[in-house]
Backbone as a printed PyTorch tensor [residue, N CA C, xyz], in Angstrom:
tensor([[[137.8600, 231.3350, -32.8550],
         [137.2410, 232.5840, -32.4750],
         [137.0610, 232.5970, -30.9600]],

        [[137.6450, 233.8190, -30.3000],
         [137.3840, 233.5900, -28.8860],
         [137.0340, 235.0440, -28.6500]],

        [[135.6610, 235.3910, -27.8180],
         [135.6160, 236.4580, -27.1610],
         [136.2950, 237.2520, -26.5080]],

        [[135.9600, 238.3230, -26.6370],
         [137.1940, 238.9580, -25.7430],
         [137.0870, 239.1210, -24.1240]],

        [[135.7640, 238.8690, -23.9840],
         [135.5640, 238.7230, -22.3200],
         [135.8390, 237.0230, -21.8930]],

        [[136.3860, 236.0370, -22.8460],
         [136.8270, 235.1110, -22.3030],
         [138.5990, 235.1060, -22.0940]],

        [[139.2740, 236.1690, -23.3370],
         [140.2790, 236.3950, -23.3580],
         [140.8020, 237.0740, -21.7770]],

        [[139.9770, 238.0400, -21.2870],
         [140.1900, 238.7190, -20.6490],
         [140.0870, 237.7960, -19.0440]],

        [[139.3010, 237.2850, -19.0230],
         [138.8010, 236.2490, -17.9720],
         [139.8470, 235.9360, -17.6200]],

        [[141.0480, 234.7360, -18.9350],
         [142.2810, 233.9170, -18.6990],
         [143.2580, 234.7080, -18.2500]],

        [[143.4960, 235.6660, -18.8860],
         [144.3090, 236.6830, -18.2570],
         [144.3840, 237.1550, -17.0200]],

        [[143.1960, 237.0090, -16.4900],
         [142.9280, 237.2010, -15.1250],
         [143.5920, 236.3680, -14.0180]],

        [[143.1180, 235.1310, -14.5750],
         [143.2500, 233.6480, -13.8980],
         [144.3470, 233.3550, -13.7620]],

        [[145.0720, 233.7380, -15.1530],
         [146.6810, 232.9680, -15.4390],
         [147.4940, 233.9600, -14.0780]],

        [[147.0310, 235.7650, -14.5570],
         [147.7340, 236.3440, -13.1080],
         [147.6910, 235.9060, -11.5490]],

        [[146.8010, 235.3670, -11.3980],
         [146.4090, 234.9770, -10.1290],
         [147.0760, 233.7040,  -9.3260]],

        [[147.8800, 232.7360, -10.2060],
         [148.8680, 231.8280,  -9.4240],
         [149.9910, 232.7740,  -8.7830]],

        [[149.8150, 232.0490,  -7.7410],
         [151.0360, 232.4340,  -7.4570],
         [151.0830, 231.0750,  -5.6600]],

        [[152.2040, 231.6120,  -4.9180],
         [152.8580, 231.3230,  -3.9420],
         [153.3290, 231.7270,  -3.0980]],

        [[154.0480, 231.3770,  -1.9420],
         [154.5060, 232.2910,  -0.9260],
         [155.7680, 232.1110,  -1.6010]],

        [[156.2300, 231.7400,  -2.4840],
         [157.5080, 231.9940,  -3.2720],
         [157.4130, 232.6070,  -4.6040]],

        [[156.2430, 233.3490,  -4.5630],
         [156.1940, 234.2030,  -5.9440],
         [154.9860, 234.2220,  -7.0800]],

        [[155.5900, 234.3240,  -8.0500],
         [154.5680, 233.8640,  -9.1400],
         [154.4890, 232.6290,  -9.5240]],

        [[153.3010, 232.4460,  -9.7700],
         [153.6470, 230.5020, -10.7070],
         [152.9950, 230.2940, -11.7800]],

        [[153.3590, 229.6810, -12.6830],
         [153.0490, 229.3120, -13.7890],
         [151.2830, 228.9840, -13.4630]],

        [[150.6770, 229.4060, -14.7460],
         [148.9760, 228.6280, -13.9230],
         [148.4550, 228.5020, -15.4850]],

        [[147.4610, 227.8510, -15.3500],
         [146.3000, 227.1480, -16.5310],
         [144.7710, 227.1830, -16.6070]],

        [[144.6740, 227.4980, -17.6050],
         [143.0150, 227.1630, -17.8020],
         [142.7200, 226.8030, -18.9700]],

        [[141.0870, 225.9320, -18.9180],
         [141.0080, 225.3390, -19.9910],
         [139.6490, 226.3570, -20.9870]],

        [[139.9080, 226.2450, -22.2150],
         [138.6490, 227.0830, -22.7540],
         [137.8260, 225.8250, -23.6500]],

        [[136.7340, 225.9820, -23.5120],
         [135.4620, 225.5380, -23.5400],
         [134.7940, 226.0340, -24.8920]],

        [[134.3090, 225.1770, -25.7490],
         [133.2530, 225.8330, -26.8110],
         [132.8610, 224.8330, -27.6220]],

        [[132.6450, 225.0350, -29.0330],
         [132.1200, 224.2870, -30.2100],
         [133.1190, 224.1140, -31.1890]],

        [[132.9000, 223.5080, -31.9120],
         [133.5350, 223.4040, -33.1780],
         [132.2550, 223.4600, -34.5170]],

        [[132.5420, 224.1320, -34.9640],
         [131.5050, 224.3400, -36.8190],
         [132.0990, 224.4350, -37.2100]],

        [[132.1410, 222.9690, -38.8400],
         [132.9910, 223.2540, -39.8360],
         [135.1140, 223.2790, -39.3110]],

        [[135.1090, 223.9050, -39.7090],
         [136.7700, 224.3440, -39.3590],
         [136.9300, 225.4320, -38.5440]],

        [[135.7950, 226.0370, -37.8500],
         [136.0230, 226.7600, -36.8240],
         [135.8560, 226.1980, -35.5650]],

        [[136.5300, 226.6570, -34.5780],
         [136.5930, 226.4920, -33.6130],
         [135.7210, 227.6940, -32.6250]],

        [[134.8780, 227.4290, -32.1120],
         [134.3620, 228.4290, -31.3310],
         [134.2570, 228.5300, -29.9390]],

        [[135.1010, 229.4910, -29.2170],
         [135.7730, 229.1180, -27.4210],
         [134.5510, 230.2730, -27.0140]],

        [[133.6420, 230.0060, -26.1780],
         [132.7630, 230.3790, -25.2740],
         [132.6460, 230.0590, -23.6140]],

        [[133.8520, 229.6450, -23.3200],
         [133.8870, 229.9600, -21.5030],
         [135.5430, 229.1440, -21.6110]],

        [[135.5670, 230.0250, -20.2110],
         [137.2780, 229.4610, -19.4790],
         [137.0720, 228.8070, -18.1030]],

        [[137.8280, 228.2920, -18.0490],
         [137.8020, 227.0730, -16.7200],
         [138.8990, 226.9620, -16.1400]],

        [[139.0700, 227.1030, -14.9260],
         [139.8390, 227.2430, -14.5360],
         [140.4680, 226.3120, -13.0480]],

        [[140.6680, 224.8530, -13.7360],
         [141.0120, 223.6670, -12.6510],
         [141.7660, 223.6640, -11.4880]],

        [[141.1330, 222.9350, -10.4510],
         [142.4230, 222.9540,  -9.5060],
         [143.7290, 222.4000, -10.3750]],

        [[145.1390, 222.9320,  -9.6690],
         [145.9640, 222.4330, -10.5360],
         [147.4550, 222.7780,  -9.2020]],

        [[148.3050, 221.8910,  -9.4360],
         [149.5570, 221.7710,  -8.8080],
         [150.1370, 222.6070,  -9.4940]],

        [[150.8980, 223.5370,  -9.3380],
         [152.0150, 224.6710,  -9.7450],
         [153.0230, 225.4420,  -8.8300]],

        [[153.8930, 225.8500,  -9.5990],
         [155.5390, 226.1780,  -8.9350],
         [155.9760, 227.1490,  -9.9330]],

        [[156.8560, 228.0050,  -9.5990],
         [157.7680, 228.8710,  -9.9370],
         [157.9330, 227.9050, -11.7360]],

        [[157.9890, 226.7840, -12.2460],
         [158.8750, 226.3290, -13.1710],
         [157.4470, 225.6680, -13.7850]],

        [[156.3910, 225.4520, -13.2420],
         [155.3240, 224.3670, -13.2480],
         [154.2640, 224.3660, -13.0710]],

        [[152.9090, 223.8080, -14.1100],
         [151.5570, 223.4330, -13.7900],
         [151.4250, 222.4960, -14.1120]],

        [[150.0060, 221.5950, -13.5860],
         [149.7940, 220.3540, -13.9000],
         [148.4300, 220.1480, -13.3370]],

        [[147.3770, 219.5380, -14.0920],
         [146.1730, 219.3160, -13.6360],
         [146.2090, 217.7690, -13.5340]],

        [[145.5730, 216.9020, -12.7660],
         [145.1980, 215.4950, -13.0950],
         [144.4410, 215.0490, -13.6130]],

        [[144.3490, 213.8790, -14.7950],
         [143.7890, 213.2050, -15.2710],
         [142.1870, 213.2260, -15.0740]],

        [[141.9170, 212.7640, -14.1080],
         [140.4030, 213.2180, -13.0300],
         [139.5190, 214.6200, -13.5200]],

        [[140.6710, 215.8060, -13.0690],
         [140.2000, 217.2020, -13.2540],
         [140.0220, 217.2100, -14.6990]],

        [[140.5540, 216.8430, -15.6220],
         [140.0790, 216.4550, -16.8080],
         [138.8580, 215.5940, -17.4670]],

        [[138.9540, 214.7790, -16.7790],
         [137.6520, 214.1460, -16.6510],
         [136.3360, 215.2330, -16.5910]],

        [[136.8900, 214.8450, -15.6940],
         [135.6110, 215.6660, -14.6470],
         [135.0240, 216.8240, -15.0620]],

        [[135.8230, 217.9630, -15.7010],
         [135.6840, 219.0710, -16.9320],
         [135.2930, 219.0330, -18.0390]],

        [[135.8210, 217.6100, -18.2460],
         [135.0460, 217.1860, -19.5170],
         [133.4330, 217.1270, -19.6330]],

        [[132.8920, 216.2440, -18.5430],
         [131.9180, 215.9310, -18.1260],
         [130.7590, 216.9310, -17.5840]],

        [[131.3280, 217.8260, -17.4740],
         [130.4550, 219.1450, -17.1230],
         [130.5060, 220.2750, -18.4410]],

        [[131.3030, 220.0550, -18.8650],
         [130.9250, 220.5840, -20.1940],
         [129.8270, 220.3190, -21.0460]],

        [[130.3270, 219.2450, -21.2490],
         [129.3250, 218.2840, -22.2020],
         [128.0040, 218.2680, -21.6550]],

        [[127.7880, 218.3210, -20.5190],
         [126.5770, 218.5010, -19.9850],
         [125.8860, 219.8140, -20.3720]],

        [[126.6600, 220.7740, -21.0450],
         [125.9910, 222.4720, -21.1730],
         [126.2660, 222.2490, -23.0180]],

        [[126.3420, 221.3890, -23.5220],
         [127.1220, 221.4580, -24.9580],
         [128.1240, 221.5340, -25.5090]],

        [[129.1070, 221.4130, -24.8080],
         [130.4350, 222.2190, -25.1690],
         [131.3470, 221.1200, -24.5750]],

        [[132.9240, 221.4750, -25.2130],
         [134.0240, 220.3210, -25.1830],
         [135.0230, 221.5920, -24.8720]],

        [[136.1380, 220.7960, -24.0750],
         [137.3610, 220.9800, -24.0500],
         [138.0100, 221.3580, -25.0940]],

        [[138.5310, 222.8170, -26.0340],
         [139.2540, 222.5580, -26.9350],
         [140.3490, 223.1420, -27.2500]],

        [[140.5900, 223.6630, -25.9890],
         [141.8500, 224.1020, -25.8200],
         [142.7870, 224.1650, -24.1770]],

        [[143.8260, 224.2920, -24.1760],
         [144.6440, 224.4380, -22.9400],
         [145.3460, 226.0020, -23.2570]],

        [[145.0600, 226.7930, -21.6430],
         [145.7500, 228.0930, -22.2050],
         [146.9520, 227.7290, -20.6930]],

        [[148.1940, 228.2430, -20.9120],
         [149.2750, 228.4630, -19.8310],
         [149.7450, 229.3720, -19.5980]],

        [[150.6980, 229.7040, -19.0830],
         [151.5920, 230.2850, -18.8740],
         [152.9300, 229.9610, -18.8050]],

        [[153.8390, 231.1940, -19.0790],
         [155.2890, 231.3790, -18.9600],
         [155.8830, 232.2450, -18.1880]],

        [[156.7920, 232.1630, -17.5790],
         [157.5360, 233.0660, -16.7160],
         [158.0520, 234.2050, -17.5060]],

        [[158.7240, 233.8360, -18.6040],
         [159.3890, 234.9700, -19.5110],
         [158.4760, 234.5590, -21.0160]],

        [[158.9960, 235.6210, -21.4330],
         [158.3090, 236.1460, -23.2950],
         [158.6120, 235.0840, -24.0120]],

        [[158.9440, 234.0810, -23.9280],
         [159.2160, 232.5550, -24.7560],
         [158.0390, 232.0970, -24.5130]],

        [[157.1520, 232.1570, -25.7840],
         [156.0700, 231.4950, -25.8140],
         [155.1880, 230.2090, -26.4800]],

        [[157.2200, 229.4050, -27.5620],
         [156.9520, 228.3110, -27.6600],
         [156.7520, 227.4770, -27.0120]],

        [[155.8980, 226.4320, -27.4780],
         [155.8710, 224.8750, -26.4390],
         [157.3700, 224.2780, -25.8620]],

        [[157.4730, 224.2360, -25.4120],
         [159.0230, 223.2010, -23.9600],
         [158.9500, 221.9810, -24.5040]],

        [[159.4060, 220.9820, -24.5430],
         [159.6110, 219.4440, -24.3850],
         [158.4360, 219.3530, -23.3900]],

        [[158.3340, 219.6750, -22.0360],
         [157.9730, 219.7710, -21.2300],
         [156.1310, 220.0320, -21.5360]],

        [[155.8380, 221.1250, -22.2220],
         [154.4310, 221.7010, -22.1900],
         [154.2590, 220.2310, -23.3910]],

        [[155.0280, 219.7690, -24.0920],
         [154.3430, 218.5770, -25.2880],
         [154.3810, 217.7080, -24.5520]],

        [[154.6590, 216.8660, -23.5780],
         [154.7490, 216.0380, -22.3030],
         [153.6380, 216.2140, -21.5830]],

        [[153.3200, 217.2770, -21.4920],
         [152.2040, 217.4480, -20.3300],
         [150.6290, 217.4430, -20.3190]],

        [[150.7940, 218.3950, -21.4800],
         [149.1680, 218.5950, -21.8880],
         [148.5690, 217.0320, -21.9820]],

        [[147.4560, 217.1200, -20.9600],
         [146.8860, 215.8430, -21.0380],
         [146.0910, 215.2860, -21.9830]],

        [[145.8020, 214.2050, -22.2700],
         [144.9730, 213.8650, -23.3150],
         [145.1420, 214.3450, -24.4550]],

        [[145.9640, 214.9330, -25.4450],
         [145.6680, 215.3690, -26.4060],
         [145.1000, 214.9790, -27.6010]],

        [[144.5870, 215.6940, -28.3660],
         [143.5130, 214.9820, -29.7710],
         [144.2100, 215.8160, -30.7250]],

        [[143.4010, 215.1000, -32.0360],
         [144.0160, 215.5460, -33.3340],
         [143.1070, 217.1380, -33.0780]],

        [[143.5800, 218.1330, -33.6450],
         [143.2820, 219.4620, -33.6890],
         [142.7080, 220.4790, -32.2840]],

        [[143.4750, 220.1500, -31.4680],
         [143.0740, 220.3530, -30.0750],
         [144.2770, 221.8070, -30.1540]],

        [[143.9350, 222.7730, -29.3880],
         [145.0130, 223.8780, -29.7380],
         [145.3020, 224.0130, -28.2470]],

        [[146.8010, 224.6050, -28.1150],
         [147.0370, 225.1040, -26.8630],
         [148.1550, 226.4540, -26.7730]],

        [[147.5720, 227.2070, -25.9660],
         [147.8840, 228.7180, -25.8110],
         [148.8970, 228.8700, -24.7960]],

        [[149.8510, 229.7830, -25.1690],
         [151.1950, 229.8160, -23.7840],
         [151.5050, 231.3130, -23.9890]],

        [[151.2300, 231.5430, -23.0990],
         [151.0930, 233.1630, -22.6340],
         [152.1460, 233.7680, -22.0020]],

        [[152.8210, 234.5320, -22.3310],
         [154.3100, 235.1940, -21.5530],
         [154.3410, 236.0370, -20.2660]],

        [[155.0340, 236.1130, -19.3590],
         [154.7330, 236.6620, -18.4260],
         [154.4790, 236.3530, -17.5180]],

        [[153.7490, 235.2180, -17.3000],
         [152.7250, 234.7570, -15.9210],
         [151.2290, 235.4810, -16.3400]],

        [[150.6490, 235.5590, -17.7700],
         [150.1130, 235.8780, -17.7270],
         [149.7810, 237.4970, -18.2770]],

        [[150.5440, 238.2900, -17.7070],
         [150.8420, 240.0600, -17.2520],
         [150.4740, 240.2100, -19.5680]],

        [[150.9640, 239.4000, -20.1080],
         [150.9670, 239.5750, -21.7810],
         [149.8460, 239.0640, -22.0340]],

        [[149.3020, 239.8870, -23.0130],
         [148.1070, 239.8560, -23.4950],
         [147.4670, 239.0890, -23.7670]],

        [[146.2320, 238.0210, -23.3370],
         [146.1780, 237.4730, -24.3330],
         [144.9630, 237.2710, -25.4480]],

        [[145.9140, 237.7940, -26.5550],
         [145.5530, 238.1810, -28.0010],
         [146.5310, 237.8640, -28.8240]],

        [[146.0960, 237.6790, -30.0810],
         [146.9970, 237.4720, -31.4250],
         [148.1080, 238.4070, -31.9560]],

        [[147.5450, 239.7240, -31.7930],
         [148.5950, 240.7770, -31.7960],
         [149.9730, 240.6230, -31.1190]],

        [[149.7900, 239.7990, -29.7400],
         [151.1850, 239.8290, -29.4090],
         [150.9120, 239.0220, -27.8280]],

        [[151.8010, 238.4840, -27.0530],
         [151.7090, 237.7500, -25.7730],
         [151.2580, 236.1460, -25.5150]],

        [[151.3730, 235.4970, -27.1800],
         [150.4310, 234.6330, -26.5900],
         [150.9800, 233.7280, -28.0200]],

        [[151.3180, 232.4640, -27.9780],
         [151.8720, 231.5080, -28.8490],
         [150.7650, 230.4360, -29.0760]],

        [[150.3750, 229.7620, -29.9990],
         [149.3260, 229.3990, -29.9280],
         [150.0380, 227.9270, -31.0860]],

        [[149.3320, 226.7540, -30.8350],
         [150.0940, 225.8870, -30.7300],
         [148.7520, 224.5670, -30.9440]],

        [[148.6290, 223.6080, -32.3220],
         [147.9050, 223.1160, -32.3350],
         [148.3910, 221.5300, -32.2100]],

        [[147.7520, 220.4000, -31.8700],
         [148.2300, 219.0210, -32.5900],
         [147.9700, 218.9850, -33.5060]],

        [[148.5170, 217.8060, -34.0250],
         [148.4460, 217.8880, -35.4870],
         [149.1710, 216.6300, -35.9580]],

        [[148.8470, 215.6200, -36.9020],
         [149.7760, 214.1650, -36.8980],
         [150.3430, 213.5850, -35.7180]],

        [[149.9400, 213.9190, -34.9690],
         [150.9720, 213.2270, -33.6460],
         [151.4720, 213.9630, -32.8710]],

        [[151.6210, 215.3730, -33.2560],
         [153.0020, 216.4270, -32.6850],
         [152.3120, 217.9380, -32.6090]],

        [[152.5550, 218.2880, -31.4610],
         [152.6610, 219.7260, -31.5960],
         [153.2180, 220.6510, -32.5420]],

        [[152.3440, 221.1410, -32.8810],
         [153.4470, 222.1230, -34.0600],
         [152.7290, 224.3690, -33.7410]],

        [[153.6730, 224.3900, -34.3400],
         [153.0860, 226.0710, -33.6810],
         [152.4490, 226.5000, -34.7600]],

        [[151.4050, 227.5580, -34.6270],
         [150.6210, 227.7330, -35.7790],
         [151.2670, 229.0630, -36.0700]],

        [[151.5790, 229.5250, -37.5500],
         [151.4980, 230.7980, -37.9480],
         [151.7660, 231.4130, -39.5210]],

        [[150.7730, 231.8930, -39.8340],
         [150.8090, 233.2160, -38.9010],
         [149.3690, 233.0540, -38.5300]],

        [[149.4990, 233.3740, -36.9510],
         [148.8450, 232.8740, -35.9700],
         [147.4510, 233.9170, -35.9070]],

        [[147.5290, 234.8720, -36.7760],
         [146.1680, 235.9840, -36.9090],
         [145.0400, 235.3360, -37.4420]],

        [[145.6030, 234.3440, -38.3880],
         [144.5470, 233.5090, -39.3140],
         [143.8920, 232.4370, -38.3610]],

        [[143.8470, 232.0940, -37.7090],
         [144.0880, 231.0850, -36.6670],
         [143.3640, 231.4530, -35.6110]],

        [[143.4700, 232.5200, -34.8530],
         [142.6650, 233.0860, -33.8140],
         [142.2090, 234.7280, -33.7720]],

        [[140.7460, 234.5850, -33.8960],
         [140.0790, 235.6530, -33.9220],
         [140.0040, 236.0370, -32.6820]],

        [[140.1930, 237.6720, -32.2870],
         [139.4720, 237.8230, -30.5200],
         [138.6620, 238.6830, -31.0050]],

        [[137.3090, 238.6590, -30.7290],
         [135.7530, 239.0710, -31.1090],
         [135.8800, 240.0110, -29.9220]],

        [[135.3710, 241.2110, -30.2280],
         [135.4910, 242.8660, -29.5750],
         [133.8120, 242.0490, -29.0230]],

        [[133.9830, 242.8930, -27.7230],
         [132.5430, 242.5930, -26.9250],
         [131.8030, 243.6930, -27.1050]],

        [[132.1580, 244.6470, -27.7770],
         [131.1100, 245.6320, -28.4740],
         [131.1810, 245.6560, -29.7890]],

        [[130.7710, 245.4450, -30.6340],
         [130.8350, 245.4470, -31.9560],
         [130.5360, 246.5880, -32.8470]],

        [[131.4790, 247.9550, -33.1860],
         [130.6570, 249.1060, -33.8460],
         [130.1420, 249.2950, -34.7550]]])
């Protein structure tokens, strides 16, 4: 379950890499609880991080270190959101290589566009859990991630 003013936040963030050579791939991490078999994402974070036209990457440290300030407010690391240059929003060799640290049921989000695609379940956004050892893609991915309307009628 993720708010929609945290949805909206990443979207923000992910647009905002860029370079004097363009757009760049960018990352943030979302923050929350876990109850039961839900997962509950209540803030985005958004690390220093090395990125390029092809590339992001946070260090080990910035992980740390995120970790550690979380946990200090209640809350864990439990997801990685990215980006993509184009509408391919499976995991790469590359994004299963990278994501640091990963744990059993840790999810990670890859967003099309640089961001510019939504991100929501409806569409823009691939969502991608561990699981035995391996990344695997979740779907159908509606069951999986709720985005909670910030007004509720």
């Amino acid at each position: 379950m993720v708010p929609e003013t945290v949805a909206a936040s990443t979207g923000k963030a992910l647009r905002g890499f860029s370079g004097p050579d363009g757009r760049h791939e960018g990352l943030v991490l979302w923050l929350g609880r876990r109850s039961g078999d839900d997962t509950l994402i209540l803030a985005a974070v958004v690390p220093e991080a090395d990125h390029g036209r092809g590339f992001v990457r946070i260090h080990h440290g910035t992980v740390g270190s995120t970790s550690r300030a979380a946990r200090r407010v209640g809350l864990s690391a439990l997801a990685q959101v990215h980006s993509h240059p184009g509408s391919d929003t499976r995991h790469s060799d590359g994004d299963d290589r990278m994501v640091l640290l990963p744990y059993e049921g840790m999810f990670s989000l890859v967003v099309g566009r640089y961001g510019d695609e939504p991100v929501d379940p409806q569409g823009g956004v691939g969502l991608h859990q561990y699981q035995d050892g391996h990344w695997v893609q979740v779907l159908p991915m509606e069951e999986a991630f709720v985005l909670i309307p910030a007004v509720l009628a």
